[in-house]
C-alpha positions in Angstrom: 144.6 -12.7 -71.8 141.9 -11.1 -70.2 140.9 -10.9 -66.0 137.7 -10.6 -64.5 138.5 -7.8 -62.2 139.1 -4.6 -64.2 138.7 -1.6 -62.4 138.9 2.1 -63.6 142.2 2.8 -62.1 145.2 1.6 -59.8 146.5 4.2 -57.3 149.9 2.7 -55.5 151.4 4.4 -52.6 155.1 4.5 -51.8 156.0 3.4 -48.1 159.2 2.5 -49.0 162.8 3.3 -48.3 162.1 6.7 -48.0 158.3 7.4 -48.4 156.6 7.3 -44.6 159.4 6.8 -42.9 158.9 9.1 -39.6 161.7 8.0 -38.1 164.2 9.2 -41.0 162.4 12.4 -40.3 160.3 12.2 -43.6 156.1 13.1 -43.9 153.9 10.1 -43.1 151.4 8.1 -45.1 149.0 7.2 -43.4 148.5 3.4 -44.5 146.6 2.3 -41.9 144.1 5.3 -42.8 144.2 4.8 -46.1 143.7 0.8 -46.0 140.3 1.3 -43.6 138.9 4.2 -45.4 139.5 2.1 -48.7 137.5 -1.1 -47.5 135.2 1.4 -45.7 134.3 2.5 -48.7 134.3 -0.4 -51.0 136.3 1.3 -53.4 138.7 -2.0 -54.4 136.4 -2.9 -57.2 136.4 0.1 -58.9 139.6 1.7 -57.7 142.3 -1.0 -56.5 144.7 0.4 -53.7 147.7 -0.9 -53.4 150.9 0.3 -50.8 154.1 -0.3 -52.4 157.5 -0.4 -51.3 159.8 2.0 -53.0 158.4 3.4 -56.4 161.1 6.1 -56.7 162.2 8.6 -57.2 163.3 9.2 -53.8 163.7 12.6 -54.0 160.4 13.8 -54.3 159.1 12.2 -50.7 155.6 10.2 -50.7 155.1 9.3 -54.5 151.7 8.0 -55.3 151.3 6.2 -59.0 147.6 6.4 -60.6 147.6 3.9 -63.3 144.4 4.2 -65.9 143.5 2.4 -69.4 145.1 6.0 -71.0 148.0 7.1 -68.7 150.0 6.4 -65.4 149.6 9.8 -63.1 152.8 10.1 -60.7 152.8 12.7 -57.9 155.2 13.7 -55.5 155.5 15.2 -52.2 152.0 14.0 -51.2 153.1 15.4 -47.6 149.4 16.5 -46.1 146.8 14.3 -44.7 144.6 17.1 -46.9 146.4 15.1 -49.5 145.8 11.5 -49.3 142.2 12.6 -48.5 141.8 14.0 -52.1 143.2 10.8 -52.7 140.2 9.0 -51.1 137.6 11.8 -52.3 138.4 10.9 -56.1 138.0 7.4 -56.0 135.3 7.8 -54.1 133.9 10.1 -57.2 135.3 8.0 -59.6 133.4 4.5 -57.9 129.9 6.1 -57.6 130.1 8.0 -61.4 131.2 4.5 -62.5 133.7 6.7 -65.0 137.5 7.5 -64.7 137.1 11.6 -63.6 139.8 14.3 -63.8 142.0 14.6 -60.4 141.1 17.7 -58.4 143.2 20.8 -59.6 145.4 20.6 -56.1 146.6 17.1 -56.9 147.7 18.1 -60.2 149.7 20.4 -59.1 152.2 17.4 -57.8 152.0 16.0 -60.8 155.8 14.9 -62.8 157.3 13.2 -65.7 158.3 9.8 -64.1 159.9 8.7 -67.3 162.5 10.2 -69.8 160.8 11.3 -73.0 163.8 11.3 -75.1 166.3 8.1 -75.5 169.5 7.9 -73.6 172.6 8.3 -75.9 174.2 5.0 -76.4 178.1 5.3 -75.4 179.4 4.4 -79.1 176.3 7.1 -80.2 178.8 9.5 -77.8 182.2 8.9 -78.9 181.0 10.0 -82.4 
């Protein structure tokens, strides 16, 4: 099955249970921002936004998920407005080079394993 609206990536943005939440005394996202700049910039096409409720893990406060053709990118503790900018300035770089480009050094520094890289032991594997 095939769509007709591929794009170079997919960058989702926890404001979930956690993520954003102010009044729990967490670091904002600025959604609001981040949805006007987006159309501002007519980035959808080549770079979809989406805000998500809860991605996980919670513990690591404002995830952001970049999904590509070769990888899913997850950062954590996107706590800046600098940050989400960065966001914004690599899609923005990404939509006018019409190629999927490297994220800026200070993003990659939030970068984490989202996933476990080795299987969990079964139970019966554990009782051996």
């Amino acid at each position: 099955m095939q769509t007709k609206r591929q794009t170079f990536a997919h960058v989702l943005v926890c404001s979930g249970c956690c993520c954003g939440r102010v009044d729990k005394g967490r670091p904002e996202v600025p959604v609001d921002w981040l949805k006007n700049t987006w159309k501002a910039r007519k980035l959808q096409k080549q770079v979809q936004l989406t805000i998500s409720g809860c991605l996980g893990p919670c513990d690591l406060v404002n995830v952001v998920c970049i999904g590509t053709e070769q990888d899913q990118i997850w950062l954590g503790g996107i706590i800046e407005r600098e940050q989400f900018e960065q966001i914004v300035e690599w899609a923005t770089s990404v939509a006018q080079a019409s190629e999927l480009l490297d994220l800026p050094d200070s993003l990659q520094a939030h970068q984490f394993s989202r996933f476990l890289s080795q299987p969990i032991m079964q139970v019966d594997e554990a009782r051996a």
